[in-house]
TIBATOR-643049 format. One line per field, with one value per residue: residue number from 0; residue in three letters; z, y, x of N, C-alpha, C, CB in turn. Coordinates in steps of 0.001 Angstrom, whole numbers. Glycine has a CB too. Layout:
BEGIN
seq = c(NUM_...)
type = c(Ala_...)
nw = c(Z_...)
nv = c(Y_...)
nu = c(X_...)
caw = c(Z_...)
cav = c(Y_...)
cau = c(X_...)
cw = c(Z_...)
cv = c(Y_...)
cu = c(X_...)
cbw = c(Z_...)
cbv = c(Y_...)
cbu = c(X_...)
END
This chain:
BEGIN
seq = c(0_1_2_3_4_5_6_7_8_9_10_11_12_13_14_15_16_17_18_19_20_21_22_23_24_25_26_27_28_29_30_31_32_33_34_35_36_37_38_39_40_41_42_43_44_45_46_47_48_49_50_51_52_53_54_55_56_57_58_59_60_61_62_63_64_65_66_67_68_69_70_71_72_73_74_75_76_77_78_79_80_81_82_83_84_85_86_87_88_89_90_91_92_93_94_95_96_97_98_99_100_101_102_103_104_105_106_107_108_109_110_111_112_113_114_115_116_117_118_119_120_121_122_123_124_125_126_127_128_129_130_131_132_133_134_135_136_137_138_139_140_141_142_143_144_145_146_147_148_149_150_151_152_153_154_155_156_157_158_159_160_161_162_163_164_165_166_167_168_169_170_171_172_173_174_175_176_177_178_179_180_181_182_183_184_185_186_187_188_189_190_191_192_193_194_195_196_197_198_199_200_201_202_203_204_205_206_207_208_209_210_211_212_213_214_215_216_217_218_219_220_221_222_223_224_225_226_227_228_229_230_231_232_233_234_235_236_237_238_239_240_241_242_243_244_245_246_247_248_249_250_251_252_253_254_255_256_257_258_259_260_261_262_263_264_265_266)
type = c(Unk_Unk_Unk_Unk_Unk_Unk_Unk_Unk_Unk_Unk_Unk_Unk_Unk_Unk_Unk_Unk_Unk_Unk_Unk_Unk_Unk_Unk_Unk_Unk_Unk_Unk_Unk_Unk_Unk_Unk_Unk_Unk_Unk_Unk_Unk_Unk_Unk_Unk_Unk_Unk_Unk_Unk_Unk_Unk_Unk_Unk_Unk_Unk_Unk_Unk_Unk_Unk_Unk_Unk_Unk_Unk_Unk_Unk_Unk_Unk_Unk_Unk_Unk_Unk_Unk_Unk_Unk_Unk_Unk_Unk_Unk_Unk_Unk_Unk_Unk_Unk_Unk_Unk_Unk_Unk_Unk_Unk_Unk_Unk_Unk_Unk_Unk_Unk_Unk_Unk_Unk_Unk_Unk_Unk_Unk_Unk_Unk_Unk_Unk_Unk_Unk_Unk_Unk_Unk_Unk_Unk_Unk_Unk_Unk_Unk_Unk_Unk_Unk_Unk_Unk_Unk_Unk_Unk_Unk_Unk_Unk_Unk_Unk_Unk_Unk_Unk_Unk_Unk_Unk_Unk_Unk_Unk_Unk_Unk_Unk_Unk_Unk_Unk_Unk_Unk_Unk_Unk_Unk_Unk_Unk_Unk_Unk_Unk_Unk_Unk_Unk_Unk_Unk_Unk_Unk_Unk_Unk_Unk_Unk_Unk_Unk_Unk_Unk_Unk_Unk_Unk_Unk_Unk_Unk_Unk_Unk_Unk_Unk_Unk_Unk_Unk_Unk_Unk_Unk_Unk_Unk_Unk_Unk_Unk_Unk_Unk_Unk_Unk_Unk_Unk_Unk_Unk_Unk_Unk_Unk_Unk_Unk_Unk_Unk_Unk_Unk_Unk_Unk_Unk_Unk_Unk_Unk_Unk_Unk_Unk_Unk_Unk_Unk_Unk_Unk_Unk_Unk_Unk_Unk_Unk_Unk_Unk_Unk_Unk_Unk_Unk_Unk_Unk_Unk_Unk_Unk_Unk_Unk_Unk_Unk_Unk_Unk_Unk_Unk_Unk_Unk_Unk_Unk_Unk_Unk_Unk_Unk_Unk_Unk_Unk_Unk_Unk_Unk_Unk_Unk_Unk_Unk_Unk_Unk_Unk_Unk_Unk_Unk_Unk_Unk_Unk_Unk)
nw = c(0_-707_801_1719_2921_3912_4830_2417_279_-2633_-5332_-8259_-11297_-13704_-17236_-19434_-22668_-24876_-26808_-28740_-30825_-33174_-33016_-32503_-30460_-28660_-26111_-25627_-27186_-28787_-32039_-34184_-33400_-31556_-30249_-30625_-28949_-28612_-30063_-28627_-26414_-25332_-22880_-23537_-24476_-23259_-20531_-19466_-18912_-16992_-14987_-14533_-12910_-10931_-9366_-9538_-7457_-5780_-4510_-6731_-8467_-10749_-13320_-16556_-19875_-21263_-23363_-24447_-27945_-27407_-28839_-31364_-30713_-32435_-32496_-29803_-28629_-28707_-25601_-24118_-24080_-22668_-20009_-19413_-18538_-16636_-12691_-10898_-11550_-11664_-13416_-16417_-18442_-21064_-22817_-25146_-28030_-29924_-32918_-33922_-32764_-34129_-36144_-34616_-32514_-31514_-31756_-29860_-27916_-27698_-27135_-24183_-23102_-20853_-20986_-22329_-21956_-23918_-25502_-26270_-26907_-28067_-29879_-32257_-35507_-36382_-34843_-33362_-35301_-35091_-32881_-32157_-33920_-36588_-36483_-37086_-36417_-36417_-37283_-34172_-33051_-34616_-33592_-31325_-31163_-32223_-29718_-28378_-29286_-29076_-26526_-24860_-22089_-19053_-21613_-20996_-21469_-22024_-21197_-21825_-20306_-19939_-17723_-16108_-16852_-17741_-19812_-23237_-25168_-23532_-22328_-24417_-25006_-23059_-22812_-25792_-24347_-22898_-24242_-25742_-23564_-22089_-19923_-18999_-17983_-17038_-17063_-15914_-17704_-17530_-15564_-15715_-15535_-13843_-11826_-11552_-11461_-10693_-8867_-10702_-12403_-12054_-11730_-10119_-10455_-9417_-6374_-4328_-1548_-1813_-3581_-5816_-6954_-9052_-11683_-14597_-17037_-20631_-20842_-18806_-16036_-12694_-11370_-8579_-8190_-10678_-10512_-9828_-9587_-9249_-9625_-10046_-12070_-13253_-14518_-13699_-11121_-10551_-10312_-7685_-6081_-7305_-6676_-3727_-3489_-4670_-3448_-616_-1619_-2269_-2426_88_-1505_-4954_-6580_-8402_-12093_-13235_-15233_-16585_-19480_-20290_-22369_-22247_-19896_-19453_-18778)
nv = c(-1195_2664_5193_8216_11441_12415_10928_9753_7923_6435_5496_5208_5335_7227_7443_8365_7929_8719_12163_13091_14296_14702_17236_20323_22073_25347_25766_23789_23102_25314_26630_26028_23405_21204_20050_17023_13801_11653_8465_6403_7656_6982_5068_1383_-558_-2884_-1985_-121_-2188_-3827_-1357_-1643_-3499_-3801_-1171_-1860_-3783_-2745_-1282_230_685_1796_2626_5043_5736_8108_10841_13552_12698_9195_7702_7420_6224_3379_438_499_-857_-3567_-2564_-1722_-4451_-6203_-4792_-4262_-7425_-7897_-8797_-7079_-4921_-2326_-853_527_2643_5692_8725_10291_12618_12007_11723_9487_7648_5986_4453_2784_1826_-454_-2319_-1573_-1984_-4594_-5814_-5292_-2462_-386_2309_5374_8743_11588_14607_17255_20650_22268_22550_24126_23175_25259_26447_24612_23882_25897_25850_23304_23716_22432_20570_17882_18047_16341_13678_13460_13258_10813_8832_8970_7846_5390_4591_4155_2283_-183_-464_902_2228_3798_7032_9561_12950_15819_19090_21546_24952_28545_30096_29237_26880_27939_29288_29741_28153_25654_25361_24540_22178_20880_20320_18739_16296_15621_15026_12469_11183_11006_11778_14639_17146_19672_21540_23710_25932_25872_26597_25390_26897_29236_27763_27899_26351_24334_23123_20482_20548_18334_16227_14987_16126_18046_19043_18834_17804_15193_13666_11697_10439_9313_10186_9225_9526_9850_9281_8448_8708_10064_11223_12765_14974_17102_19520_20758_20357_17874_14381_11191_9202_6162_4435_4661_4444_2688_681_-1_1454_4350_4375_4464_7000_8728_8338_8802_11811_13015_16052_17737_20001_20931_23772_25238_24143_24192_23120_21361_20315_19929_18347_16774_15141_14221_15726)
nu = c(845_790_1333_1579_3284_1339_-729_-2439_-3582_-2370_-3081_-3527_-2182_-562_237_2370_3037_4321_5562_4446_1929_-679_-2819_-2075_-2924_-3797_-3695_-1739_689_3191_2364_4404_4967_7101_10620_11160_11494_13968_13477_15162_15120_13071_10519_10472_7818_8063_9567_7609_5485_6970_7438_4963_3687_5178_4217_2131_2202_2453_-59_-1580_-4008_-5238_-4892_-3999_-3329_-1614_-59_1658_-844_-1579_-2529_-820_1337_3035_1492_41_-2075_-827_516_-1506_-2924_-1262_-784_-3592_-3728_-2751_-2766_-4638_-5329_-7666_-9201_-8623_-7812_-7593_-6987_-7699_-7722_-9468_-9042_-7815_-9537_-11715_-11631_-9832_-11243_-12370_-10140_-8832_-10914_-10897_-8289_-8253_-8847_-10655_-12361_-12484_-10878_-11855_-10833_-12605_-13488_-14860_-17996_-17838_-17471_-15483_-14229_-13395_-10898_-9603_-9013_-7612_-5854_-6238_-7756_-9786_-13235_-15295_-14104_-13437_-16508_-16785_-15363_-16089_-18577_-18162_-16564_-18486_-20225_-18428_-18498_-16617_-16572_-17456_-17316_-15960_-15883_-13576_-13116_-11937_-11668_-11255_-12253_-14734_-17487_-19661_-19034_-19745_-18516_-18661_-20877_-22808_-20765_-21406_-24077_-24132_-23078_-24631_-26668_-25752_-25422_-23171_-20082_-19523_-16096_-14689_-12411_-10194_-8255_-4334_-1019_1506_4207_3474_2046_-675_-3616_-6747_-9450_-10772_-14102_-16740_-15057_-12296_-9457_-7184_-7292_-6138_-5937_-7002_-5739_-4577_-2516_281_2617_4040_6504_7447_10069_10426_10477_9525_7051_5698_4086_2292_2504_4990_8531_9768_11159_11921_14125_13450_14742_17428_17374_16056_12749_11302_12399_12542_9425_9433_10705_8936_7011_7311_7981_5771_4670_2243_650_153_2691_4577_5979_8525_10172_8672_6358_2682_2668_4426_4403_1601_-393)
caw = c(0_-1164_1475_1085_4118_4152_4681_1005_-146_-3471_-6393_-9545_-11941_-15399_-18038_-20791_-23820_-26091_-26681_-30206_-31149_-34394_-33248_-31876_-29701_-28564_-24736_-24826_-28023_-29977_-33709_-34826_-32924_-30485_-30734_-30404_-28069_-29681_-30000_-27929_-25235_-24643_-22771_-24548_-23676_-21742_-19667_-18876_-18503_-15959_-13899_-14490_-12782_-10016_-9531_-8883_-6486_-4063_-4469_-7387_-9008_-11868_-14860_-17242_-20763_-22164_-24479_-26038_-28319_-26704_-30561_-32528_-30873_-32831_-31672_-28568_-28282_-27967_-24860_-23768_-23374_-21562_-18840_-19011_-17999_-14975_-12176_-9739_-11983_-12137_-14036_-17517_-19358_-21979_-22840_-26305_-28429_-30772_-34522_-34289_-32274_-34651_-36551_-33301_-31219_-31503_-31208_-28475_-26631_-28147_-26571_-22535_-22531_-19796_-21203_-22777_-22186_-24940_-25317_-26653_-26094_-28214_-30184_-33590_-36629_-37404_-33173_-33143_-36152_-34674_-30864_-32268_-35089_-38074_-36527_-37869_-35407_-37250_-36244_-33075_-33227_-35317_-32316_-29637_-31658_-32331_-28508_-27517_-29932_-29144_-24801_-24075_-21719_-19640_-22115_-20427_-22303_-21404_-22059_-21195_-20646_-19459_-16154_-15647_-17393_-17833_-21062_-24085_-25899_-22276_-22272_-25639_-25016_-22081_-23845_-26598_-23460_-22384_-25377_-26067_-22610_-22048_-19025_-18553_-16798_-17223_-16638_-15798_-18389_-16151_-16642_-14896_-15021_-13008_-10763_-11890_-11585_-10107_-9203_-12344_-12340_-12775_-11323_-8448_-10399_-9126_-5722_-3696_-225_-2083_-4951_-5503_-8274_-9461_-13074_-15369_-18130_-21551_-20806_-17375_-14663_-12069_-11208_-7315_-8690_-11474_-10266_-9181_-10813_-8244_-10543_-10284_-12680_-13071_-15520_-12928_-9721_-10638_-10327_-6344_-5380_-7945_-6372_-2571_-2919_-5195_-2622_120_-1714_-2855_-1490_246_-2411_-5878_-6703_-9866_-12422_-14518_-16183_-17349_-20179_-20176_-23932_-22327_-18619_-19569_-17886)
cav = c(0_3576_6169_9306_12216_13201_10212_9881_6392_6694_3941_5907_5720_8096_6698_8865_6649_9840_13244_13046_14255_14963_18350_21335_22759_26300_25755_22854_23442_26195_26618_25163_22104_20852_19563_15553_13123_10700_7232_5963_7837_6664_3900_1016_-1374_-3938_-1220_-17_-3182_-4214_-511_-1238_-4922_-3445_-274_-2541_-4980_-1801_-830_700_-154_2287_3117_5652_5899_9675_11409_13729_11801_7825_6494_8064_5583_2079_-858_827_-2321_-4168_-1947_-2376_-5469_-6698_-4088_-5388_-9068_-7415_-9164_-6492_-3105_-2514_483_982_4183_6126_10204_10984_13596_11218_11917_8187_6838_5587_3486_2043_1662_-2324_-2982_-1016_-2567_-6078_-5048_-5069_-1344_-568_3177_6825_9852_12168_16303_18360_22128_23268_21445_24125_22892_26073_26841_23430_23499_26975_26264_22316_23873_21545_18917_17517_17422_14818_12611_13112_12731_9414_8209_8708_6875_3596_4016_3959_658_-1476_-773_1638_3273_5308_7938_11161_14106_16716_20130_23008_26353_29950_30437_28258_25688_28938_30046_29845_26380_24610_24929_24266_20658_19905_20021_17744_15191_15356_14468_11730_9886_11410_12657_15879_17489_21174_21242_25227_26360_25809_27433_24888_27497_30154_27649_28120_25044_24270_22112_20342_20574_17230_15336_15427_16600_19409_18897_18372_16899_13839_13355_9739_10133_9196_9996_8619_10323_8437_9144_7172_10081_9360_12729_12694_16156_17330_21006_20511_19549_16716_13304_9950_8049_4281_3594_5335_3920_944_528_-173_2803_5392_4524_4830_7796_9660_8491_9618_13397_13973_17800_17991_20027_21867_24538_25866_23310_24780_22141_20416_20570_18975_17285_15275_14639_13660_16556)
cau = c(0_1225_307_2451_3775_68_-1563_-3139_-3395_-2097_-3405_-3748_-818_-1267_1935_2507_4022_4505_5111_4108_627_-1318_-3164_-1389_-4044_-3365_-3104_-568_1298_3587_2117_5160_5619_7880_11929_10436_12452_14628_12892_16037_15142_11286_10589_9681_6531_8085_10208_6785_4799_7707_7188_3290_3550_6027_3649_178_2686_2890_-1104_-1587_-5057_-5981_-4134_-4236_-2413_-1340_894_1011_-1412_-1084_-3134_92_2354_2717_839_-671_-3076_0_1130_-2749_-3154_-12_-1210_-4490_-3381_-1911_-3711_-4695_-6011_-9712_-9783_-7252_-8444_-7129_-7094_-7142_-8127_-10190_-8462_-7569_-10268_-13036_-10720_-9013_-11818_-12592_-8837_-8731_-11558_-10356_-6976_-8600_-9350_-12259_-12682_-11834_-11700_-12210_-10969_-13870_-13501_-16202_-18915_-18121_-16234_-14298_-13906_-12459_-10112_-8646_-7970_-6570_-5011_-6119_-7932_-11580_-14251_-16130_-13334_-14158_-17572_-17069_-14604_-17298_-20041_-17436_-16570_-19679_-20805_-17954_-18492_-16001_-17831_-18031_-16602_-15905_-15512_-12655_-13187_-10906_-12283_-10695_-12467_-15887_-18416_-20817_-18743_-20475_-17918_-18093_-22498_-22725_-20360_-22525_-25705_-23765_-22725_-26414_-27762_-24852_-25196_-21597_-20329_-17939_-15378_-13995_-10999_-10033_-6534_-3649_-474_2407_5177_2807_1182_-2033_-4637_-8016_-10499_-11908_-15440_-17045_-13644_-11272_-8215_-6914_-8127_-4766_-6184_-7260_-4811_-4159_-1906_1873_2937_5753_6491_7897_11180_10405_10740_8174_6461_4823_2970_2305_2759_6254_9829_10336_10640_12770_14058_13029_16142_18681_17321_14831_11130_10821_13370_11772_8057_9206_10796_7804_6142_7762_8401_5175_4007_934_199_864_3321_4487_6255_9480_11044_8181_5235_1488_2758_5390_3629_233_-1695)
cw = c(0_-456_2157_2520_4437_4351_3302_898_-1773_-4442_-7624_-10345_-13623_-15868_-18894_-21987_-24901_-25850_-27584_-29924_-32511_-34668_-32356_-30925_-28769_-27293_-24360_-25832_-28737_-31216_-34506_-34581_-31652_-31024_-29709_-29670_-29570_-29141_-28611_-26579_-24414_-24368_-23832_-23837_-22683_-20532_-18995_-18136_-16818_-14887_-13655_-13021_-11484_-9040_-8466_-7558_-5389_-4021_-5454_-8664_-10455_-12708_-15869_-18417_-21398_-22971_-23600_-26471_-28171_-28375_-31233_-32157_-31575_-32156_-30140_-27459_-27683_-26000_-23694_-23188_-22726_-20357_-18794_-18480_-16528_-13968_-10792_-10317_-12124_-12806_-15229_-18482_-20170_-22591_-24513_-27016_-29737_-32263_-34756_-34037_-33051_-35049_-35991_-32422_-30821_-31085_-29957_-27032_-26727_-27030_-24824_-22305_-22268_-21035_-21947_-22325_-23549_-25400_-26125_-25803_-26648_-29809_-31826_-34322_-36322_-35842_-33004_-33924_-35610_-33784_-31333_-33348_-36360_-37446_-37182_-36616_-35692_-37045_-34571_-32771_-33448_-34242_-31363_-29910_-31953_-30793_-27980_-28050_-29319_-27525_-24328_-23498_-20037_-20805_-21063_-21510_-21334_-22025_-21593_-20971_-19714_-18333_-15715_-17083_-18089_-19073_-22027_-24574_-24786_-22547_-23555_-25686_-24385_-22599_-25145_-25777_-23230_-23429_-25741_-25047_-22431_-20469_-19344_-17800_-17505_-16508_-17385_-16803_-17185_-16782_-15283_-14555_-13707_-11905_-10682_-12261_-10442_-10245_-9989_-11810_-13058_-12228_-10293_-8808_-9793_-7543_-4720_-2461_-376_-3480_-4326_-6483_-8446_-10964_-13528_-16608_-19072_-21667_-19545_-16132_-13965_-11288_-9870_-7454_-10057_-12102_-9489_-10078_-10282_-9422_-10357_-11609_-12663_-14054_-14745_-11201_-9673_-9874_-8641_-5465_-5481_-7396_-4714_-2445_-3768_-4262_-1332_266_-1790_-1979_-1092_-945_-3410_-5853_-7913_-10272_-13512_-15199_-17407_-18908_-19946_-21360_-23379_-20712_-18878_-19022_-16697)
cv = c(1247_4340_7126_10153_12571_12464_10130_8914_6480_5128_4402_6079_6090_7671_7394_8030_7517_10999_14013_13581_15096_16202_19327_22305_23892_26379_24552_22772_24285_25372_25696_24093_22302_20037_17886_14936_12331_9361_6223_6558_7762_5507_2791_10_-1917_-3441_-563_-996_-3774_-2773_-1016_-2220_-4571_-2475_-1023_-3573_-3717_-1253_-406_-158_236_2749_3570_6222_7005_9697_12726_12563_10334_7275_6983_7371_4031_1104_-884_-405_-3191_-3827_-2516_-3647_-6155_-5692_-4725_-6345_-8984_-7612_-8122_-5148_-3877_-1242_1001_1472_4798_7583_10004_12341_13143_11311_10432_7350_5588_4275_2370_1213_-51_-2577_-2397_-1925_-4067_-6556_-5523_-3775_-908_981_4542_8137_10923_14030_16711_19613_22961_22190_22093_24026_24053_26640_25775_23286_24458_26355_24703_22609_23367_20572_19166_17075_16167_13414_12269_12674_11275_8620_8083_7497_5541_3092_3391_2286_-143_-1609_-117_2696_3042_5963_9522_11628_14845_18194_21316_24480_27356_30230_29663_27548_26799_29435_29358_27763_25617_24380_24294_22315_19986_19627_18560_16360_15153_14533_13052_10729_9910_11592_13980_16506_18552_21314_23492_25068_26939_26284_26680_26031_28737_29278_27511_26931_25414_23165_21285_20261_19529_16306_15572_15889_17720_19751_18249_17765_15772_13109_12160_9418_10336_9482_9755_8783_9425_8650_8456_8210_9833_10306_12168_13564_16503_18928_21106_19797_18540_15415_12339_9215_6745_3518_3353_3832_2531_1364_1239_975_4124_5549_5225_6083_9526_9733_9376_11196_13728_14941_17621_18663_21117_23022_25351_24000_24255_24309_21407_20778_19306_17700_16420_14825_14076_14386_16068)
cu = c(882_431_1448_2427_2047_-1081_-2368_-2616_-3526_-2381_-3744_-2446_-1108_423_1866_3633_3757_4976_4609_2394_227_-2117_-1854_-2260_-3314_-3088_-1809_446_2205_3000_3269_5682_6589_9169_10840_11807_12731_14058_13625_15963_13653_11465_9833_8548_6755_9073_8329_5460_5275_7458_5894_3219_4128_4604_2425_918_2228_1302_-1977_-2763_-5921_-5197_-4432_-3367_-2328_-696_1085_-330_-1348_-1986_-1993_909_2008_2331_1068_-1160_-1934_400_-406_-3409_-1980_-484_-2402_-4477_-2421_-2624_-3535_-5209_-7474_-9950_-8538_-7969_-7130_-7533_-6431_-8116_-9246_-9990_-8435_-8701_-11066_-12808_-10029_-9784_-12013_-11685_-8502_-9241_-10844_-8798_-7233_-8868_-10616_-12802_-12042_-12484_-10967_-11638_-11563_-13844_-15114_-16618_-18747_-17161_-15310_-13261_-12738_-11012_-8906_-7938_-6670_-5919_-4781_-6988_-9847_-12332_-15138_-15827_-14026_-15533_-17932_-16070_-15676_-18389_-19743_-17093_-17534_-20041_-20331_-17206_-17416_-16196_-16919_-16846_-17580_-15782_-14505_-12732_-12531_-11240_-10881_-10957_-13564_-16794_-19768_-20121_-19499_-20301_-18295_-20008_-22983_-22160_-21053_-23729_-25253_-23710_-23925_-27046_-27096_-24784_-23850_-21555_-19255_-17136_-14801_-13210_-10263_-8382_-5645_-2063_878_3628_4879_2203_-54_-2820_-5572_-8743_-10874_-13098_-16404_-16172_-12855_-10037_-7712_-6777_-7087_-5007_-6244_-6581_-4004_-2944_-12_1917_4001_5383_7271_8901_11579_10990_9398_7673_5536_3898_3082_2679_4094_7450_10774_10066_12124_12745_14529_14176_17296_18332_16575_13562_10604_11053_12458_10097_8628_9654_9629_7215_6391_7838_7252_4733_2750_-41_867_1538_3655_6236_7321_10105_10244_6748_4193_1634_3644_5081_3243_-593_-2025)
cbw = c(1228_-2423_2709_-496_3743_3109_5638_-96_599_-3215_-5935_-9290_-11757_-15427_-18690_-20520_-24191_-26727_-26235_-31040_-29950_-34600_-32817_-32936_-28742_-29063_-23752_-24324_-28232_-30094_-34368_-35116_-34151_-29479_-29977_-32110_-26426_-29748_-31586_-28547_-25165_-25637_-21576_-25728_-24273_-22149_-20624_-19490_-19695_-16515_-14125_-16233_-13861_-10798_-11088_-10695_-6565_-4125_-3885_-7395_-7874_-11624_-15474_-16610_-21506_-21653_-26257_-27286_-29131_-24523_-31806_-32714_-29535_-33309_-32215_-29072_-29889_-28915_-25417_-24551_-24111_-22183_-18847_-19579_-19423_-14679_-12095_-8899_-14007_-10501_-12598_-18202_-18033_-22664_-21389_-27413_-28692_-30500_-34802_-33656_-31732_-35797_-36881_-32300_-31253_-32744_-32148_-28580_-26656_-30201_-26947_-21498_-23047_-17020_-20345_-24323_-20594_-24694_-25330_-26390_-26716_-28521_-29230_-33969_-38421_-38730_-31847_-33516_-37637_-34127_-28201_-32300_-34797_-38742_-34328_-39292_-35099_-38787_-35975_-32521_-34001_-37242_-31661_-29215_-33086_-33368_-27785_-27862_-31351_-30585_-24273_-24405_-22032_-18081_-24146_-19419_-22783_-21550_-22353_-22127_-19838_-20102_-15815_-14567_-15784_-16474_-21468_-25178_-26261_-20174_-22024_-26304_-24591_-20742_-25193_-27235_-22301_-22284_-26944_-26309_-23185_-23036_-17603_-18705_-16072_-17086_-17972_-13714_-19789_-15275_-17091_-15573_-16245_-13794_-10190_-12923_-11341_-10490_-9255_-13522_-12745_-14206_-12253_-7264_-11365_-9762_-6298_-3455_479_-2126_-5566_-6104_-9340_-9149_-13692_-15169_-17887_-22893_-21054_-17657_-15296_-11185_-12844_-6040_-7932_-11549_-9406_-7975_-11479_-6423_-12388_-9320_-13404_-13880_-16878_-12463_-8766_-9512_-10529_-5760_-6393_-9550_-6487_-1722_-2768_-6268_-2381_81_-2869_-3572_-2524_1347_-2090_-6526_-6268_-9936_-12689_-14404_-15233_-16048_-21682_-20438_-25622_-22721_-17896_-19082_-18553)
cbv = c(4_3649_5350_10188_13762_14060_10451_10950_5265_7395_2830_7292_4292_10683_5019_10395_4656_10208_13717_11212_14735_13976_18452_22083_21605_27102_25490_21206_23368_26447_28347_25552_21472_20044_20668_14567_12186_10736_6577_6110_9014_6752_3840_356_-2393_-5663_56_671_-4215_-4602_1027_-1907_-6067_-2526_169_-4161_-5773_39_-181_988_-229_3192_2437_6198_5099_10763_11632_13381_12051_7232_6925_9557_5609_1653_-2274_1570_-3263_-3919_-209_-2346_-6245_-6340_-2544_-5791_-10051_-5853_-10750_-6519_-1968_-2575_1817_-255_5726_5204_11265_9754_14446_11445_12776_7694_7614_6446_4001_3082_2509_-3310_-2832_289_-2586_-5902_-2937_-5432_-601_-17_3153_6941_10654_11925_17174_17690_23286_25633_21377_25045_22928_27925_26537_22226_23610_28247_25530_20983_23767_20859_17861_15895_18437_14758_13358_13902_13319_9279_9141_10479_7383_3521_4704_5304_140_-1662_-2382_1780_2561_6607_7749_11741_15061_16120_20390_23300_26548_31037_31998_29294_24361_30110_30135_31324_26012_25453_26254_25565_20303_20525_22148_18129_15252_16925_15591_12398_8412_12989_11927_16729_16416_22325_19059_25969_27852_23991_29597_23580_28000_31014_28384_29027_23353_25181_22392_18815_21750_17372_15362_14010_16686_20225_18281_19515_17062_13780_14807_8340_11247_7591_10796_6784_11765_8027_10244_5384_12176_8016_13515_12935_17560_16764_21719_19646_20711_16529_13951_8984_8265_3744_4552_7947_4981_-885_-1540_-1320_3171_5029_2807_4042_7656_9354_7327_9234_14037_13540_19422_18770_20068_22147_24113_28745_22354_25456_20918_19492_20821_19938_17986_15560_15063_12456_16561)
cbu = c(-957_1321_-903_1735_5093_-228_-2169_-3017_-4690_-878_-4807_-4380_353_-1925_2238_2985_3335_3376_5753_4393_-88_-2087_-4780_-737_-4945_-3971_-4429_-1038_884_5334_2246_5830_6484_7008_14026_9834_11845_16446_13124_17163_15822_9762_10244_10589_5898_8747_11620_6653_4987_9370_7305_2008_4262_7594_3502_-1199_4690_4522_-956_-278_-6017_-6888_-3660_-4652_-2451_-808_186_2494_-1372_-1876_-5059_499_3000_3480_1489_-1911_-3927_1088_1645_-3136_-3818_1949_-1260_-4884_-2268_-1523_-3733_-3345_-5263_-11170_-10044_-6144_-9114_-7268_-6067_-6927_-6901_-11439_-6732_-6449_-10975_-13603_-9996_-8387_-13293_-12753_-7606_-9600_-13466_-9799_-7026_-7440_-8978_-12054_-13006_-11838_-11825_-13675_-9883_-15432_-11765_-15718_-20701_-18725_-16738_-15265_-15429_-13266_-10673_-9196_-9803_-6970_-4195_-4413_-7633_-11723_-15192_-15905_-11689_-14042_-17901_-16571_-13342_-18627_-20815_-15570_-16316_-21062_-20509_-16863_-18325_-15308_-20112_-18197_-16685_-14776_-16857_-11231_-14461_-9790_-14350_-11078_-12792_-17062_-19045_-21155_-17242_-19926_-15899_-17068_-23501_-21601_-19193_-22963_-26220_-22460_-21747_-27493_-27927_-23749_-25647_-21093_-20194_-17854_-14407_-14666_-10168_-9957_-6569_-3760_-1085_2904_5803_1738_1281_-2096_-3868_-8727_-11193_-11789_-15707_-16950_-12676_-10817_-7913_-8034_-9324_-3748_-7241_-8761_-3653_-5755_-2771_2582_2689_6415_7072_7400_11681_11865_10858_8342_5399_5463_3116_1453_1525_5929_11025_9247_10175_12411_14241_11013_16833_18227_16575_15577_10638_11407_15033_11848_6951_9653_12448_6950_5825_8585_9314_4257_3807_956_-980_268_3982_5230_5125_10271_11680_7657_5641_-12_3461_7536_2904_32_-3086)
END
């Protein structure tokens, strides 16, 4: 069991296996991209299968796959189901932005994956194409409607707003999740080098008394916050080391984050 300076019984582990992604969306992006890691320096499946397997030995019961975009790396499913067959998770979800989804979704579920969630900022084509910078909402759309068929459910939605759920894109998505048998979560624009996060609305992120969560990023650094530039790595020290002492550091609660970005975390 994983239960940190603050008493918090920690069982949530988010993996980012990217930093690659297919939109550029205006809060987590520069227009022109990002300098990309070198292949040689991401972990590869069974470096993460082996933290995953380590990870659930010490408590660790829910798992969640990021990026950047987590459908843009090759044979995902692969990665998927070897965590799946991990006897001790009850909950292995997945955050994408749905460009790939529609196409994926069977192998996905086929794969062992329980669920997705989804980012939707705003429900109109040309709103959408701006803030992600090229992408096709339609995609998305046609991702939710293959999740939904082939039981990857629940699907959340994720939707990002500026200050509350009362802006125009955020009422507008909810009415779409209403009608869709969705759920959502608004998730306030957070600004790691300033510090700046909140609540989500709809979800417990944000929400530092009860934060259950470890992250390991795909260069294998094992983040105790996400608002902080505290992180072990699982190459340097090994699996068992890198958990006790995340555990051990993590802060009661957030701070500001200067080293790091949401594209190569996982948010």
């Amino acid at each position: 069991m994983l239960i940190d300076s603050s008493g918090r019984k920690l069982t949530y582990l988010r993996i980012s296996v990217t930093d690659r992604c297919n939109l550029r969306c205006t809060y987590c992006m520069p227009e022109e991209g990002i300098k990309l890691l070198d292949h040689t320096g991401i972990l590869s499946y069974s470096q993460i299968v082996d933290f995953t397997k380590t990870a659930v030995s010490f408590g660790i019961t829910k798992v969640r796959l990021t990026g950047g975009e987590p459908l843009v790396r090759k044979e995902i499913s692969t990665l998927i189901r070897e965590i799946a067959n991990i006897e001790g998770i009850t909950d292995l979800s997945l955050t994408t932005n749905g460009q790939l989804l529609a196409p994926m979704a069977q192998e996905l579920k086929d794969a062992g994956l329980h669920r997705v969630n989804i980012s939707l900022d705003t429900i109109d084509k040309e709103r959408y194409m701006n803030i992600t910078r090229g992408g096709n909402i339609e995609r998305v759309f046609e991702g939710i409607s293959q999740a939904k068929k082939v039981g990857l459910s629940p699907i959340k939605i994720n939707c990002v707003v500026e200050q509350n759920s009362s802006e125009a894109d955020a009422a507008a998505v909810a009415g779409f999740a209403k009608r869709e048998g969705l759920s959502v979560r608004f998730i306030r624009m957070m600004d790691l080098k300033k510090g700046e996060f909140g609540i989500v609305d709809g979800g417990d992120g944000g929400n530092c008394a009860i934060c259950n969560r470890l992250r390991l990023t795909a260069t294998g650094i094992l983040k105790p916050c996400l608002f902080n530039d505290l992180g072990f790595d699982i190459k340097e020290l090994g699996a068992e080391t890198a958990i006790r002492l995340a555990v051990q550091n993590k802060p009661a609660k957030g701070g500001c984050n200067s080293s790091g970005n949401f594209y190569n975390i996982g948010g």
